[in-house]
Each structure stands twice: as structure tokens, then as C-alpha cells.
KEPA-103847 format. One record per atom (N, C-alpha, C): z, x, y; residue in three letters. Coordinates in steps of 0.05 Angstrom, whole numbers, plus 5000, padded with zeros to 4 digits. Example, Ala and Ser with C-alpha at 12.3 -4.5 7.8 and 13.67 -1.06 7.14 Angstrom:
<drenlos>
515652644886ala515652464910ala515652644934ala514252574955ser514352734979ser515752585001ser
</drenlos>
This chain:
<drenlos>
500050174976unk500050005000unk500050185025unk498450125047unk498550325073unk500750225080unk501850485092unk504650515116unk503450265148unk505350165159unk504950025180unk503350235213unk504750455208unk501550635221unk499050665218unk499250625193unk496450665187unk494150375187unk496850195179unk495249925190unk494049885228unk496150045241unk496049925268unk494650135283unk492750265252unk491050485275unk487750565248unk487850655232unk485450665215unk485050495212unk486750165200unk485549925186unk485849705201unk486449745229unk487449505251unk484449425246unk484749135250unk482149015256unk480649045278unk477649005267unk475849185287unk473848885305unk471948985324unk470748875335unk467948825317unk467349035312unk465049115289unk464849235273unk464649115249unk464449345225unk462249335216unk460749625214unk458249735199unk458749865175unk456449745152unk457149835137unk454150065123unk454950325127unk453350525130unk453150615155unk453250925151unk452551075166unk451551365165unk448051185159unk445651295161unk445451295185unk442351275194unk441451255220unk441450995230unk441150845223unk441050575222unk444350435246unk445050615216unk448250465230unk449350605257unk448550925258unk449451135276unk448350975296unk445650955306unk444650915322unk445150545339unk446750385322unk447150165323unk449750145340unk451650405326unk454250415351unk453550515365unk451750685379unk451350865398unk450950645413unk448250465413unk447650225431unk450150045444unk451749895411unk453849855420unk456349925444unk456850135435unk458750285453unk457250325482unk454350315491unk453150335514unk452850145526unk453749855518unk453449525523unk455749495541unk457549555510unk460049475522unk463449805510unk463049965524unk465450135513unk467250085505unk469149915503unk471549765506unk471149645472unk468449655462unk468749585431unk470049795417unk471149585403unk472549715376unk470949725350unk469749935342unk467850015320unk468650265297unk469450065269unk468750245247unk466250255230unk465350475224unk463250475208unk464450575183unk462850495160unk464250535134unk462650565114unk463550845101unk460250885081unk461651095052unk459950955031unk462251085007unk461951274999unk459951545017unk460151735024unk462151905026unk462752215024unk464252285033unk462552445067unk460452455068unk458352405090unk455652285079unk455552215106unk452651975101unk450952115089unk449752035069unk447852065046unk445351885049unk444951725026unk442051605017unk439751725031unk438351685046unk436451735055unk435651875078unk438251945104unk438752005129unk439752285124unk440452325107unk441452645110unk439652785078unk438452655070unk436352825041unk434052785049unk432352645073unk430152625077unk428452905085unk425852865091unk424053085094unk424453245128unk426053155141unk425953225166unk422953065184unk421852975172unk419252925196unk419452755221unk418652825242unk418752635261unk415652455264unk415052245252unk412352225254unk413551825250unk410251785256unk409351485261unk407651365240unk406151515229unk403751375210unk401751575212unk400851755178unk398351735188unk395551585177unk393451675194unk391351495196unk390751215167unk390651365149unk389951295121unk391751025125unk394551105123unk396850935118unk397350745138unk396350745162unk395750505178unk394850385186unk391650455172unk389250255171unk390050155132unk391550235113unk392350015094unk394349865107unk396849895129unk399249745135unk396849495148unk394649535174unk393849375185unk391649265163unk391049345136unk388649185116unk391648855103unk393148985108unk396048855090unk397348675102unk398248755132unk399448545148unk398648535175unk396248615181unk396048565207unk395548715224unk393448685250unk394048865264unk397048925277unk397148665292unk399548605313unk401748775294unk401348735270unk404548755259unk404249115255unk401549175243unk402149455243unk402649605270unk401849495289unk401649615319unk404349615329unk405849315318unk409249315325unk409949565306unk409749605291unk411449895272unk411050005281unk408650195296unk407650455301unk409550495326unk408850225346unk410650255376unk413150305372unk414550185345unk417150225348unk417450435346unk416550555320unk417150875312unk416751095329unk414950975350unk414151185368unk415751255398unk417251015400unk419051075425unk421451115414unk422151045377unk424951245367unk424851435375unk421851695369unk422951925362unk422051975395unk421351865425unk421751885448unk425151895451unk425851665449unk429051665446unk430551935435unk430251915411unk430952235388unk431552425411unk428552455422unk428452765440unk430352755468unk430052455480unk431752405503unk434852475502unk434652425482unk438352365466unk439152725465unk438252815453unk439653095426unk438853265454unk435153245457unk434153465466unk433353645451unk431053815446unk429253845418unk430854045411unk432754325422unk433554545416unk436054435394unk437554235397unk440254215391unk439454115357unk436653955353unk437553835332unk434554005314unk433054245320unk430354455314unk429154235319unk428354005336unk425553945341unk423253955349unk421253985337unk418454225341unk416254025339unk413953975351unk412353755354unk409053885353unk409154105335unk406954225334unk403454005316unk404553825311unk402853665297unk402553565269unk401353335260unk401653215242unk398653235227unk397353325204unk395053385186unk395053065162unk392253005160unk392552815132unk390753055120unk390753105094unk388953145080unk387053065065unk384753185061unk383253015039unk381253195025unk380553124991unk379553254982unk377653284976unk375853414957unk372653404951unk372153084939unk374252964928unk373052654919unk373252374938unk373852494954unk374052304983unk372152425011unk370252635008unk368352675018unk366652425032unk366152295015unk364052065014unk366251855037unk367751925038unk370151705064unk369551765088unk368152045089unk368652095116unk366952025139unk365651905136unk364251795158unk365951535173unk366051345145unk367751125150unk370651195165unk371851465160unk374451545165unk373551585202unk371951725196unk370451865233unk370551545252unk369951265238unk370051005254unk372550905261unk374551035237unk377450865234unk378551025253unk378251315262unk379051435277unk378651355307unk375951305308unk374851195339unk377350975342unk377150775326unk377750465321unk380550435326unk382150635314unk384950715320unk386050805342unk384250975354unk385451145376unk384850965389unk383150725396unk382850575417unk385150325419unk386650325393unk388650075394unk390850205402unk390550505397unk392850575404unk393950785430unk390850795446unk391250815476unk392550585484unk392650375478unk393150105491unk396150045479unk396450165449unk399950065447unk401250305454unk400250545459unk401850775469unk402150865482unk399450835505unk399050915530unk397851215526unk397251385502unk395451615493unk393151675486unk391151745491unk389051825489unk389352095458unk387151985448unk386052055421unk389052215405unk390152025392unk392152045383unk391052265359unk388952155349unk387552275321unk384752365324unk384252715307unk382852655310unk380552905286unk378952855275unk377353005253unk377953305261unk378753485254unk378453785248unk376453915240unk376354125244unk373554275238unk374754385222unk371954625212unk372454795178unk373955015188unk373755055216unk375955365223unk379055255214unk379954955222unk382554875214unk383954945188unk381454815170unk382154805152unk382355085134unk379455355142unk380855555134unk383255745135unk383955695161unk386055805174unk389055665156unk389255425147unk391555395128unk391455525104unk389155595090unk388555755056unk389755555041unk389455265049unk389455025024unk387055075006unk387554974980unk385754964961unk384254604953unk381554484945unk381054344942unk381654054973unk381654244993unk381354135009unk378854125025unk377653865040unk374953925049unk375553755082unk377053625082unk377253595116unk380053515128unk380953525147unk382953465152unk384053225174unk385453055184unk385752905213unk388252975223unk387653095241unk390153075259unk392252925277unk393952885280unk394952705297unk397552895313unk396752895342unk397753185357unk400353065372unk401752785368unk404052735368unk406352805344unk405752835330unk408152845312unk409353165306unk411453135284unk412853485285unk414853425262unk416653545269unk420453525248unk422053605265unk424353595256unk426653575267unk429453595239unk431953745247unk433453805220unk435253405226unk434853335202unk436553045206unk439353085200unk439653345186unk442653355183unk444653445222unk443053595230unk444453635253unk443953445271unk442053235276unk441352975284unk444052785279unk445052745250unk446652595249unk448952755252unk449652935255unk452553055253unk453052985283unk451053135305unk450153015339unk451652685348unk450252545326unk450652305335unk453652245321unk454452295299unk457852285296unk459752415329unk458552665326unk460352795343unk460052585370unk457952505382unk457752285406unk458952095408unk459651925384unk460151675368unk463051715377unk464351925359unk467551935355unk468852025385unk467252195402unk468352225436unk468151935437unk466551755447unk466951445451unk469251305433unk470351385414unk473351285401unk471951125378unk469651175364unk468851065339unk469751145317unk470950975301unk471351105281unk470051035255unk470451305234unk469351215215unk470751315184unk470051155163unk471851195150unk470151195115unk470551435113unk468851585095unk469251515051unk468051585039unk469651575016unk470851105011unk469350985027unk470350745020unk467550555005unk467650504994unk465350334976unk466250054971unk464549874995unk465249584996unk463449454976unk465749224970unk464949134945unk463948774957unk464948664972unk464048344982unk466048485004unk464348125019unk464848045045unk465547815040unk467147675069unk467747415054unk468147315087unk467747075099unk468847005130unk471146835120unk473346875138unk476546685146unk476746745178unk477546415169unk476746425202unk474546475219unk474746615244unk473346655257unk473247105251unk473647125232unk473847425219unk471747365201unk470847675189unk469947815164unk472347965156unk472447965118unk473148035122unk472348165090unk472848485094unk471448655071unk473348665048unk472548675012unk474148765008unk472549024984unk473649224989unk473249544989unk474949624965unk475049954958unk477450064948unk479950164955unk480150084984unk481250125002unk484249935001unk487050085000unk489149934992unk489949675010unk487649635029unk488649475046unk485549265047unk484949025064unk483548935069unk481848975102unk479949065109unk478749095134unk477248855138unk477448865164unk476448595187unk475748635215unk474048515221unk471748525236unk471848225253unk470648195278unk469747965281unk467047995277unk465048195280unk462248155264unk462448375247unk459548395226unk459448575210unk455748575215unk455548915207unk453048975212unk452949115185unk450549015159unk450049195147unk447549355155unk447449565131unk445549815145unk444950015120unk445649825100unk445650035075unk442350075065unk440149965077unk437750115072unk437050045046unk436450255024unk435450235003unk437750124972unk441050044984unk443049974976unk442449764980unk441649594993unk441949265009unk442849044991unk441349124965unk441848844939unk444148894929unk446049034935unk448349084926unk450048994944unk449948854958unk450948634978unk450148364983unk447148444983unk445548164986unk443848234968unk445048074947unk442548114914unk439847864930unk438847814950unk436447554948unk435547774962unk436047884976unk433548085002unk431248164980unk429648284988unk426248304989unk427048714984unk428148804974unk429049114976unk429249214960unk428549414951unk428849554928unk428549774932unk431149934915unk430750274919unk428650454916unk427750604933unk425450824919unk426951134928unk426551234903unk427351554899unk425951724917unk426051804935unk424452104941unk425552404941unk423352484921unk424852784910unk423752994932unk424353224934unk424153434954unk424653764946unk423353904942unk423654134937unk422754374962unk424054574955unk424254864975unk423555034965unk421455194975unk420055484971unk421955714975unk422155964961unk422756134988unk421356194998unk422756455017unk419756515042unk417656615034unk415756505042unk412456605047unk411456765058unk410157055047unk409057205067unk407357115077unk407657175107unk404557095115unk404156795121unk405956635123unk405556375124unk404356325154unk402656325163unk402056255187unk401055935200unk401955805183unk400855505193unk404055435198unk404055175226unk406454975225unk404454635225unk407054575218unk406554215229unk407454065197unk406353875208unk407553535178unk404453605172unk405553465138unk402853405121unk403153275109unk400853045108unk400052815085unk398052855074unk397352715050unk395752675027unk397252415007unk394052405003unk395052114986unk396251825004unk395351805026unk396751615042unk400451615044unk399851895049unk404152015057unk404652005030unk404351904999unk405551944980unk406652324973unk405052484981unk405552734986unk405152705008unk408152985017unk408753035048unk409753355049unk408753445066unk410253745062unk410053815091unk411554085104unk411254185117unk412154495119unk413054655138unk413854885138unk416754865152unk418654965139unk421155045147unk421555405157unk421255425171unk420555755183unk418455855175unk420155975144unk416656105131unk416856045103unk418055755099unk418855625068unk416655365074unk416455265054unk415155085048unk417054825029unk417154595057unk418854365036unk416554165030unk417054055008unk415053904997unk416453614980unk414553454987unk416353164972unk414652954967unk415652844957unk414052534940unk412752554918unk410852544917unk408952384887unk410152194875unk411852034881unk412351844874unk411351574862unk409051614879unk406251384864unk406251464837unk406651724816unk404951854800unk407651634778unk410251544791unk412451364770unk413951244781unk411850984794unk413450854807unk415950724798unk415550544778unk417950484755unk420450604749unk420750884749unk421751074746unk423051064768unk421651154788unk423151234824unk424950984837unk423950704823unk425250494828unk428850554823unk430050734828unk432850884821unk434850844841unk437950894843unk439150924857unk440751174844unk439451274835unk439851564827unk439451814843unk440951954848unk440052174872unk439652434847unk439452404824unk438652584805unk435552654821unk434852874811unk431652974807unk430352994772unk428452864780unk427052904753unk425253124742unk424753194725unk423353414710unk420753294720unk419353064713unk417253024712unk415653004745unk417852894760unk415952944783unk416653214796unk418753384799unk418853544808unk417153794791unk415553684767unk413553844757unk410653824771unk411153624770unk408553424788unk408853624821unk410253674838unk410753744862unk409754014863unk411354174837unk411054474830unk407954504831unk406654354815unk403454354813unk402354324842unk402654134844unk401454114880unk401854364898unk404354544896unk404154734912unk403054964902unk401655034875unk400555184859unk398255154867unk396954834867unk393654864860unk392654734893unk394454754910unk394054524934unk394254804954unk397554684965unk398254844978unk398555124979unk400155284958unk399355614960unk398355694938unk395055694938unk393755804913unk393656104915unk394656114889unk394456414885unk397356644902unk398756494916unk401856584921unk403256604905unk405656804907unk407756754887unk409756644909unk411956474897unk414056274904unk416156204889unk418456184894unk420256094872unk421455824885unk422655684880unk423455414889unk426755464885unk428055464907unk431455534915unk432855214922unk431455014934unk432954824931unk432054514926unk432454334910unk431854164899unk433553904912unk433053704918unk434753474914unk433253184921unk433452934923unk432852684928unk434252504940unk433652284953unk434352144977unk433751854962unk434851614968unk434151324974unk434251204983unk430351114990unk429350935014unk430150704999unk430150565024unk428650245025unk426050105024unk425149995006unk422249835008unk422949584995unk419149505012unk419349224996unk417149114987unk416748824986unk414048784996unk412248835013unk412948875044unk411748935075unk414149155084unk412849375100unk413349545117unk415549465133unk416149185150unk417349115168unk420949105159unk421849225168unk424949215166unk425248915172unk428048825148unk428648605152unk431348675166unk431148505191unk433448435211unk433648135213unk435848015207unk436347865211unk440047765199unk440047475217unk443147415202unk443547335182unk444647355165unk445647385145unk447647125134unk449647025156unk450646835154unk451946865181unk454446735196unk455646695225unk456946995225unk456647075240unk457947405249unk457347635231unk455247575212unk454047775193unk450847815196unk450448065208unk448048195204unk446848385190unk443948335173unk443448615159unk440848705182unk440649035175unk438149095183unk438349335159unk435849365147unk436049535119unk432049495110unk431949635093unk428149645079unk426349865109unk427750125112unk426550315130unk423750395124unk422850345091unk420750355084unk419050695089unk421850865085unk421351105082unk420751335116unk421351015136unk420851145163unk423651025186unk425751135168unk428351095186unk429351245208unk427151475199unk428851695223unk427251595251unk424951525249unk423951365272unk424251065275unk424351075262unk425250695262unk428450575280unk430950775272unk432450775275unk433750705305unk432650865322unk433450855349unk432850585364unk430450475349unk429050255373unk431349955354unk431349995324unk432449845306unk436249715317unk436850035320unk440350035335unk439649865363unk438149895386unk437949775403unk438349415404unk435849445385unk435849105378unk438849055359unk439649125352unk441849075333unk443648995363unk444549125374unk446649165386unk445948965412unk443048875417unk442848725435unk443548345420unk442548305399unk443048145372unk447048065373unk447248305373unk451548255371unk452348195387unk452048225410unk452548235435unk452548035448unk450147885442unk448847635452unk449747405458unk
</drenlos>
């Protein structure tokens, strides 16, 4: 049983309780606390630090590329793909306003799709989607030629193998997400947020005009609202949402002599993503190659795709290099049916926002805003 201190200060009832703290949720008190300071906010994650997806992801700071947003707009829409891109794109504006690029390594050297000798025959059609794009997206971004075909000097100059053209998109870059979120704790807790680590909520329940959680925690926590934020966890609260976990695995090179290329890389419509970490090479996904499989809330790595990855940087990325691979691990997104994060209430003083659909680190900033304008209200 907690001591009566500890009730009238860790487990006193709160104004808002979040549950996660990913980016999602970080970014949700930050808003909060900028509305109104005077809130009382715990965040709560069964973490001993925030995990799933916000602290194992690839570092990228990016929006979409080309491939993957003329399928989002073949799937749902223009309007609706154009709302994702805008959102994602004044997060990682936000991101940089917030930290400031030195504090958290953010580097904006550019974003590559790839493509290979059996997608040749695309590229003309690709050369239209490009025109076609950049023109929707002078108008949702206010940028001129967001994207745009590469020549053969580009592509020799990386020493990729089985590659024959490339597209660029000269907004995007990375950023370390672990010092991103450690940033936004340390901001969070000066404002008197607290958070409370190592707790794994099991239901919610309203009395009265309260929420009220019940956890492993020797006591009961209460809220007058509640914000979830658990992302690719969500059905483990709300078994009806539209969500389901996907695995993404991630492996580390050591250093590369000679590595002279930076920036993000796609292939496969983002299913592979890699970029350069100084003079290492991180690399992630194939996930398409088991989907079934990746469907996990397992933060294990598997043999089979991280074999799958190993190959790719053998016959793709550094042909004919030697490399050894020093660090391994995996993260879990949120997906669903559609791209669009579901926000919405949940029931009277309960909100989720969760399904980042693998783009939380940009998603996040514009997502906390609306959250916090939503509670408030």
C-alpha cells in the first residue's frame, strides 16, 4: 500500500493522464502545458524508458517518398494524402524550431528513392508523377520542385549496385530520436510533468466525473481526462480500433572506409530504408518479404529478415565492401487499414490518438497540437 506522501504527491490525482510516452504523448504535454501551465500531467508508460517505436526507430526526418505517395493518393485520396504530407511536414518544421538541429544531430542533406534495372520501363511514367507532384505540392507546401529525377553522375557517385535511377527529394534528412525524446522529457519535467515509468495499465474505467486507471501500481490513478498514445499497442486497450502491430527491424554497420555519400534512402516504396550514421550504415525494413510474421509485439529480431537486410547491404548497398554488423534491434509501429492516424474520443474524457503508420516522428508534433487543442476545448 503507498505511504500517504506518496499518495499526496506521485499518485495525487491528475488533470491528464497519458498513457505512453512516445512521441505522441511527449509532444501532447508539451502543447498542453503551453495552453494552460497550471495543468497537472502524468504520463505513464510500462517502460522503464519510452520504447516501442519512438526510441528504436530509424532516425529519419522525412514526409513520403514519391512512389509511396502517389500509392497513399491511388488508395485514399488526393486531399487525404496531401493532409498527411502537410502534417508531417510542419512536424519536422516544429522538430527543428523546438530542439534546434545541433542539440538533437539534425542534418537535412536529402532524401533518395531507388530503383532498379526491372523498374526501368516506370520511368517515364515516374518523370510525369514527378511533374504532377511537385505541382500539388508547391500549393500544399509553398516549395518548389520538392522532387526530382537524378542523373547517372548521382548515382555513380553512391557505388550502389543494381541500381539504374534515382529521385530525390531535397527536403528531408535524420535526426538521433533518442536525444529528441530525452530533450522533450527534460522540457516536460522543468514545466512540473510528471512521469511515471515501469507502470503497465491494464483498463480504464469513468466514476464520476474521473478516469480512473487500474495498473500494477499499489494504488489506483485518476485523471479528469485521459489521452491514450500507445501507437502500435492500441488493441490492448481498445481491442475494436483498426491497429495492428508491425515489427520494424534495424541493423548497424561498422565504419566504412570511404563512405562518401549522406542522406535517407528508400526502395521498395520505404519498405527498405537506410541511411548513413557518420561513416556506418543503418538499414531497416523488408518487412513486406513477412508480413504475417512482423504482425508482432515482439521487440525480438528475427534470423530471417535480418538475413534478408544483410543481403541487401551485400548485393545493394556495399557491393564488394567488407562490414560487420555491431548493432541489431526492432521497434513497434502502428498500422492499419489507411495511413491516417486515428484521433478521436473514445468515450466522455477519454481520447486515443495511435496507428503513426510508421511516420510518428513527423506526425507527432502537429498530432500533440490537435490533441491538446481537442482537451482543452
Amino acid at each position: 500500500m503507498a505511504s500517504i506522501w506518496e499518495q499526496e504527491t506521485f499518485y495525487k490525482p491528475q488533470d491528464v493522464l497519458i498513457i505512453g510516452s512516445g512521441f505522441t504523448g511527449l509532444w501532447s504535454a508539451l502543447h498542453l502545458k503551453k495552453r494552460n501551465p497550471r495543468l497537472k500531467i502524468t504520463l505513464v508508460d510500462r517502460g522503464i524508458i519510452p520504447t516501442g517505436a519512438s526510441t528504436r526507430n530509424a532516425g529519419f526526418a522525412c514526409f513520403g517518398s514519391l512512389t509511396e505517395l502517389m500509392a497513399d493518393e491511388q488508395k485514399s485520396g488526393t486531399d487525404r494524402m496531401l493532409e498527411l504530407v502537410t502534417m508531417r511536414f510542419k512536424g519536422l518544421q516544429q522538430i527543428r524550431s523546438f530542439s534546434g538541429a545541433r542539440q538533437i544531430d539534425m542534418d537535412m542533406p536529402g532524401g533518395f528513392e531507388l530503383f532498379g534495372p526491372q523498374e526501368q520501363r516506370l520511368r517515364e511514367d515516374l518523370e510525369h508523377q514527378v511533374q504532377y507532384l511537385n505541382r500539388l505540392l508547391k500549393e500544399a507546401l509553398g516549395r518548389k520542385r520538392v522532387y526530382r529525377l537524378c542523373d547517372n553522375r548521382d548515382i555513380r557517385s553512391f557505388g550502389f549496385s543494381q541500381v539504374e535511377f534515382l529521385i530525390r527529394n531535397h527536403l528531408e534528412g535524420y535526426l538521433h530520436p533518442g536525444k529528441l525524446v530525452r530533450l522533450l522529457m527534460q522540457q516536460l519535467q522543468q514545466a512540473g510533468v510528471q512521469f511515471l515509468f515501469n507502470t503497465e495499465v491494464r483498463s480504464f474505467s469513468a466514476s464520476g466525473s474521473r478516469i480512473i486507471l487500474e495498473s500494477n501500481l499499489p494504488v489506483e490513478l485518476s485523471a479528469r481526462q485521459l489521452l491514450i498514445c500507445t501507437n502500435g499497442f492500441a488493441r490492448q486497450l481498445l481491442p475494436d480500433l483498426d491497429v495492428q502491430p508491425a515489427r520494424g527491424q534495424v541493423l548497424v554497420t561498422s565504419p566504412i572506409e570511404n563512405l562518401t555519400w549522406k542522406g535517407t534512402f528508400h526502395y521498395e516504396e520505404g519498405f527498405y530504408y537506410f541511411r548513413n550514421l557518420g561513416h556506418r550504415v543503418l538499414l531497416g525494413g523488408a518487412r513486406n518479404k513477412a508480413l504475417q510474421e512482423e504482425t508482432t509485439y515482439s521487440l525480438e529480431t528475427s534470423a530471417s529478415i535480418q538475413d534478408e537486410l544483410e543481403r541487401f547491404l551485400r548485393e545493394i548497398i556495399l557491393p564488394g565492401r567488407e562490414f560487420s554488423i555491431t548493432h541489431r534491434w526492432s521497434g513497434t509501429m502502428g498500422v492499419g487499414a489507411e495511413k491516417m492516424p486515428v484521433l478521436k474520443e473514445v468515450s466522455p474524457g477519454v481520447l486515443c490518438c495511435v496507428r503513426m503508420s510508421g511516420m510518428g516522428v513527423a506526425l507527432a508534433p502537429e498530432l500533440g497540437k490537435e490533441n491538446a487543442r481537442r482537451l482543452l476545448a
